[in-house]
Wavefront OBJ file of the C-alpha trace (Angstrom):
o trace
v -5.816 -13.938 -11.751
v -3.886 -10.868 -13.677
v -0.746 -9.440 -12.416
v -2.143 -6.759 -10.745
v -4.079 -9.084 -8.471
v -1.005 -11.174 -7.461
v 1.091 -8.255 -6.726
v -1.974 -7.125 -4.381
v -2.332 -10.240 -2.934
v 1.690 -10.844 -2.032
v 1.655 -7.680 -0.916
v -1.531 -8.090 1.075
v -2.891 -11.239 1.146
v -6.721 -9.916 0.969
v -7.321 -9.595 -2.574
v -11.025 -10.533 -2.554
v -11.572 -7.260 -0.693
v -10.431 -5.242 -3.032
v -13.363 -3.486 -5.134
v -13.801 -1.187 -8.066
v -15.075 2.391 -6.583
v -17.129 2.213 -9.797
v -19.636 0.314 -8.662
v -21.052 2.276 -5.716
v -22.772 5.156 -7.396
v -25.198 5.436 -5.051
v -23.042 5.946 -2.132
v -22.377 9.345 -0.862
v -18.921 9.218 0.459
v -17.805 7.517 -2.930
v -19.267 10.227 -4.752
v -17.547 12.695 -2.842
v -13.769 10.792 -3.731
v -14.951 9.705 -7.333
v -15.495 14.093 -7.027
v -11.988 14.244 -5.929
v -10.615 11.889 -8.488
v -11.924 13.287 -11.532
v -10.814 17.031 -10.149
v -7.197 15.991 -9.765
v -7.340 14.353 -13.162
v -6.734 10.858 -12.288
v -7.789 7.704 -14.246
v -11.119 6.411 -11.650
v -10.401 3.312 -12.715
v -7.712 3.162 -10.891
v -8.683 3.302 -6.983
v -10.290 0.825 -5.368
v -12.241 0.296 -1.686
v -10.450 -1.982 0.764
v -11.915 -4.243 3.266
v -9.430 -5.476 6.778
v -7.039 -3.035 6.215
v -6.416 0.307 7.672
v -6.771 2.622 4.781
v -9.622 2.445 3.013
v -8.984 2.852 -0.284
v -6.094 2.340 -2.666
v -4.768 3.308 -6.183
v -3.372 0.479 -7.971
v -2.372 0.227 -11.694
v -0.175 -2.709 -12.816
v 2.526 -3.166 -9.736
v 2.011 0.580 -8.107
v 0.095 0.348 -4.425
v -0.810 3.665 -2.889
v -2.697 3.214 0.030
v -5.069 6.097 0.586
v -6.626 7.345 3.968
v -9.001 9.947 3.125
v -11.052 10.690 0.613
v -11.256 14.463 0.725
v -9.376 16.748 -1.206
v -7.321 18.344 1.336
v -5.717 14.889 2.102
v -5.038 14.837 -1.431
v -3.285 17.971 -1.419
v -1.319 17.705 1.698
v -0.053 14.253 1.756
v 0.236 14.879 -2.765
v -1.395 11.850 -3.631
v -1.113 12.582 -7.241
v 2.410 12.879 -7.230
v 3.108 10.265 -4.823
v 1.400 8.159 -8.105
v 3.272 10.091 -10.713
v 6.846 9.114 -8.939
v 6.112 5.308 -8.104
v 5.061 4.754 -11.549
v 8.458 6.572 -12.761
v 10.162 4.024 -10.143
v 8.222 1.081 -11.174
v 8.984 1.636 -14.652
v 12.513 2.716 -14.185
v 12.725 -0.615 -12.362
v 10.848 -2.906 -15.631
v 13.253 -0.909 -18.108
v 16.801 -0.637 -16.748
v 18.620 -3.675 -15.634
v 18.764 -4.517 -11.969
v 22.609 -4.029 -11.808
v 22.379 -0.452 -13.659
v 19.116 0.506 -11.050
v 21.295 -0.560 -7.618
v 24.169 1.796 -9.024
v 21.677 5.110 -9.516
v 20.125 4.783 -6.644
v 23.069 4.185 -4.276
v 24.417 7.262 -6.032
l 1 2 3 4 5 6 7 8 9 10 11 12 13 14 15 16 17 18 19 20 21 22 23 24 25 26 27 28 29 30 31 32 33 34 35 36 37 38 39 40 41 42 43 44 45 46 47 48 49 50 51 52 53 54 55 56 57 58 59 60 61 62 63 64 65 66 67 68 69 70 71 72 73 74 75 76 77 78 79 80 81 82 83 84 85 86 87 88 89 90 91 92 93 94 95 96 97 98 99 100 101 102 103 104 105 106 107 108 109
């Protein structure tokens, strides 16, 4: 099991409901969010559908979750998905680079 999938599964505990939005071409509403996706620029690889939980889907690269609740563009816009991913992975990595002592001392600031 990679990384990715025990950071998903600490943080969820369902990790064999978690599926690749890749492999339902045939499915209308996917098509509509893979639509979405590629629009916004983001890496389609990246989101997944979710089984048990309440969102539906999720983006999740390496240790950054974002739980996602619509598909349609306008959720996308309003709640900024995209940038909601653009600062988490600047956190996250922030986090891998800088020592935890230096981290607690710029954020507190």
């Amino acid at each position: 099991m990679s990384f990715t999938s025990n950071i998903y599964k600490m943080e969820h505990s369902n990790v064999t409901n978690l599926t690749p939005i890749t492999i339902y071409k045939s499915d209308g509403e996917i098509n509509k969010f893979i639509k979405t996706i590629n629009k916004l620029n983001l890496d389609i690889n990246n989101f997944y559908k979710v089984e048990g939980k309440l969102y539906k889907y999720c983006y999740l690269k390496g240790t950054v979750l974002v739980e996602i609740y619509d598909i349609n563009e306008d959720y996308f816009i309003n709640f900024k998905v995209k940038e909601q991913i653009e600062q988490r992975e600047k956190i996250h990595q922030r986090c891998i680079e800088e020592s935890p002592r230096t981290l607690v001392t710029s954020v507190m600031s």
